[in-house]
LUMKE-752095 format. One record per residue (C-alpha): x, y, z. Coordinates in steps of 0.5 Angstrom, whole numbers, plus 2048, in hexadecimal, padded with zeros to 3 digits. Each point is the difference from the previous one (the first is absolute). Example, Ala and Ser with C-alpha at 12.3 -4.5 7.8 and 13.67 -1.06 7.14 Angstrom:
BEGIN
8197F7810;8028077FE;
***
This chain:
BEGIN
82B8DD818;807800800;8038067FC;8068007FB;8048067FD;8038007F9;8048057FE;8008007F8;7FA7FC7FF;7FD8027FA;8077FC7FD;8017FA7FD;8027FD805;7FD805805;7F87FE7FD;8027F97FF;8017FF808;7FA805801;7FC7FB7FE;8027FB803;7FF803807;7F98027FD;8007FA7FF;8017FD806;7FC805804;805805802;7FF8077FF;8048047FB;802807801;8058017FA;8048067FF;8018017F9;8018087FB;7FE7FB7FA;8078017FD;8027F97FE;7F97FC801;7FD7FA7FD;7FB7FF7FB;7FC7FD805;801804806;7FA8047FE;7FB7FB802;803800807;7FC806802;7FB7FD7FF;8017FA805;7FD7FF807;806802805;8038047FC;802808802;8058047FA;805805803;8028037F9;806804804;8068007FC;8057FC806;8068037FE;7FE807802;801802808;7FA804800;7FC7FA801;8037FB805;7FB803805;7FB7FE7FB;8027F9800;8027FF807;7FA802802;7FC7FB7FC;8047FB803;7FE801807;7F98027FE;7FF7F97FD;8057FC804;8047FE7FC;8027F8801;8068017FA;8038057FC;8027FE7F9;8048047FD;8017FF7F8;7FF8077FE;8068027FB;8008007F8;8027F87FE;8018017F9;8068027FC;7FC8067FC;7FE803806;8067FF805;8048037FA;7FB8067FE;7FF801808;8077FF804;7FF805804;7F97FE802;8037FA800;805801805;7FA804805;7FB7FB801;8067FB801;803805806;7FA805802;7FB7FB7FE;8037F9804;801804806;7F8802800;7FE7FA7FE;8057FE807;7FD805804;7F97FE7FF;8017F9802;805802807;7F9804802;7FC7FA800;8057FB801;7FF7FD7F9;8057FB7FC;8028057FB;8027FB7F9;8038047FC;8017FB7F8;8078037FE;8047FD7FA;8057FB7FD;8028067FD;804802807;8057FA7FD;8028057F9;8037FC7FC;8027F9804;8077FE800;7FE7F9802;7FA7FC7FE;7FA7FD804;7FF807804;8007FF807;7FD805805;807801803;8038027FA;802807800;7FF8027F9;8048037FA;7FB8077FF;8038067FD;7FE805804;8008067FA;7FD7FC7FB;7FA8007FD;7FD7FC804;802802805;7FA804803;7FC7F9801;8067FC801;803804806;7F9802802;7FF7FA802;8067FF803;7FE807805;7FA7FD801;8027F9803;806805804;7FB805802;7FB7F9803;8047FD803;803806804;7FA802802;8007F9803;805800803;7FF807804;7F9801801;7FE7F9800;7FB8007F9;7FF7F87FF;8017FF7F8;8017FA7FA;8038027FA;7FE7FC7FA;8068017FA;7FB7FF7FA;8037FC7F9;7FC8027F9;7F9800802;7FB7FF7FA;7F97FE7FE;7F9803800;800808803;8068027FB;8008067FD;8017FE7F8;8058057FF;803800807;8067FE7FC;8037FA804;8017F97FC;7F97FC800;7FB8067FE;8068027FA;8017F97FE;7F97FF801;7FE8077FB;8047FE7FB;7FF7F97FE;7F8802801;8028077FB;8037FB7FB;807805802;8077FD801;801800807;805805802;8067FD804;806804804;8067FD7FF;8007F87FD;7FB7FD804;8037FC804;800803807;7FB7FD804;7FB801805;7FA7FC805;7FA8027FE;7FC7FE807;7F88027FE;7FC805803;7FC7FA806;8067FD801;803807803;7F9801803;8017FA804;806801802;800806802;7FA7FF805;8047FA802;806804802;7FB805803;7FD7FB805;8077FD801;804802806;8068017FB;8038077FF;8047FF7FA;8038017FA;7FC7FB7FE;7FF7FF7F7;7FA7FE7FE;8017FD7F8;8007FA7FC;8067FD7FF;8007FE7FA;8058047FB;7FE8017F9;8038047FB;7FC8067FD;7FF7FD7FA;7FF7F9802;7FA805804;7FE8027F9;8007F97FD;7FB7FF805;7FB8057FF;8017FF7F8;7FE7F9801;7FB801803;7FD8057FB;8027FB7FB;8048067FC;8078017FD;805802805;8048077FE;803803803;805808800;806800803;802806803;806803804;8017FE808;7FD804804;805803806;8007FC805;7FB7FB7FE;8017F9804;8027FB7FD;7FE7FA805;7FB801804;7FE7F9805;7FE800807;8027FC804;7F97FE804;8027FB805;7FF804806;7F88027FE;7FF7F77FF;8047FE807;7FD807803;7F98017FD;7FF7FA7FD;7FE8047FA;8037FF7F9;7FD8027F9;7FB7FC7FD;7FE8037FA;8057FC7F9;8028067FB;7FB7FE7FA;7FA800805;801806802;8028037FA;7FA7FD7FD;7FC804804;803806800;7FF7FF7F8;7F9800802;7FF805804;8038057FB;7FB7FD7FB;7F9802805;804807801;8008017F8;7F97FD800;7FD804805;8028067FD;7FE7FE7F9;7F9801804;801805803;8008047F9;7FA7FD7FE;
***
């Protein structure tokens, strides 16, 4: 059985990928500290084919732990999704953050070197900052503020493609860079603190929802399938990258909201609340290098996706409602 490794796989996107491997009858070793997991990651352990490392990746203490795992099992390809995602944690945790984006990428690299595995490593439209010009393109170099709040994602990221694509260079390691753009769908945490769980939160609660600035900065919600897919895509291809993987449909965060609210069919209210520092205020990706060199595109429409990420919310709340009975 073909065997992959997929550092951060108790995550949202982590776990969604997992499953997809699962799925398709490729064996999973997950290296994941639940930190920042899924709601759905649970029933991982539970899958044929799945094997947990419950090792934090940032630490060096346990890259013998992990790359030994890797030449056990011979790993084929070395996913490396491991860092906090969303804005409360990478806010709450910068210097964890920074860690599993330096001393974390190079384990993670150093694994798929001793097995002559592709090591796939998701960075993040965050690498272009606050963009400067509009669609994104991955030969843009970005407008990051490399001491801001932001910036231990931000430049976390960035180090993490720089440190990849040295070890490419001198020690031949084979890799793909996938620049991921707002990614959502079933998986998320409810109080993750990004855009859909907080819109989604809201309207369900009969609360206005909380908007940093006016609203009108804009995003490209690409759903959790889509990215799934071209990751794998990307995986398979002999493209090193950067390459984005997102929808590139840009829409507002309130007309974002309005969709949620439509499909709730409750009012829309929102709360305007004071900008957050170094917030995008343009946030499309230019994807016409993963259509003419993957033939890949995100399929998914924003009211689908939305409509089933409301639902996966509604059988969380159920679900808990049975567990207290």
């Amino acid at each position: 059985m073909k065997t992959v490794m997929v550092t951060g796989a108790l995550g949202f996107v982590g776990s969604a990928l997992s499953r997809r491997m699962l799925a398709e009858g490729v064996a999973v070793i997950g290296v994941d500290d639940w930190s920042s997991a899924s709601p759905l990651a649970g029933a991982l352990l539970q899958e044929p084919g799945f094997m947990l490392l419950d090792v934090d990746l940032a630490s060096f203490n346990v890259r013998d732990i992990v790359r030994n795992a890797a030449k056990e099992h011979s790993v084929e390809t070395v996913f490396h999704l491991a860092c906090p995602a969303s804005p409360i944690d990478y806010f709450s945790r910068p210097i964890e953050t920074l860690e599993v984006c330096s001393t974390g990428t190079q384990t993670a690299a150093l694994a798929a070197l001793d097995t002559h595995a592709v090591l796939v490593f998701t960075s993040t439209s965050e690498v272009y900052g606050d963009p400067l010009e509009s669609p994104q393109s991955e030969d843009y170099w970005g407008n990051v503020n490399p001491t801001g709040p932001r910036a231990a994602y931000d430049e976390g990221k960035r180090y993490a493609e720089a440190l990849i694509t040295a070890m490419g260079r001198q020690l031949g390691l084979k890799y793909r860079i996938a620049r991921l753009f707002n990614t959502y769908g079933p998986g998320m945490r409810a109080n993750d603190g990004r855009i859909v769980p907080a819109i989604i939160g809201s309207l369900r609660s009969g609360k206005p929802i909380p908007i940093f600035g006016n609203g009108l900065q804009t995003r490209s919600l690409c759903f959790i399938d889509d990215t799934v897919s071209g990751i794998l895509a990307l995986a398979a291809s002999d493209v090193s990258g950067p390459m984005n993987i997102g929808r590139d449909d840009e829409n507002t965060i309130l007309e974002i909201a309005g969709v949620a609210a439509t499909i709730l069919n409750v009012p829309l209210r929102t709360e305007l609340l004071p900008a957050r520092a170094d917030d995008p205020v343009r946030r499309r990706p230019d994807v016409s290098l993963a259509r003419r060199s993957l033939g890949w595109e995100a399929l998914t429409s924003l009211p689908t996706g939305i409509s089933s990420t409301i639902d996966y919310f509604a059988s969380l709340d159920e679900q808990a409602d049975i567990s207290l009975v």
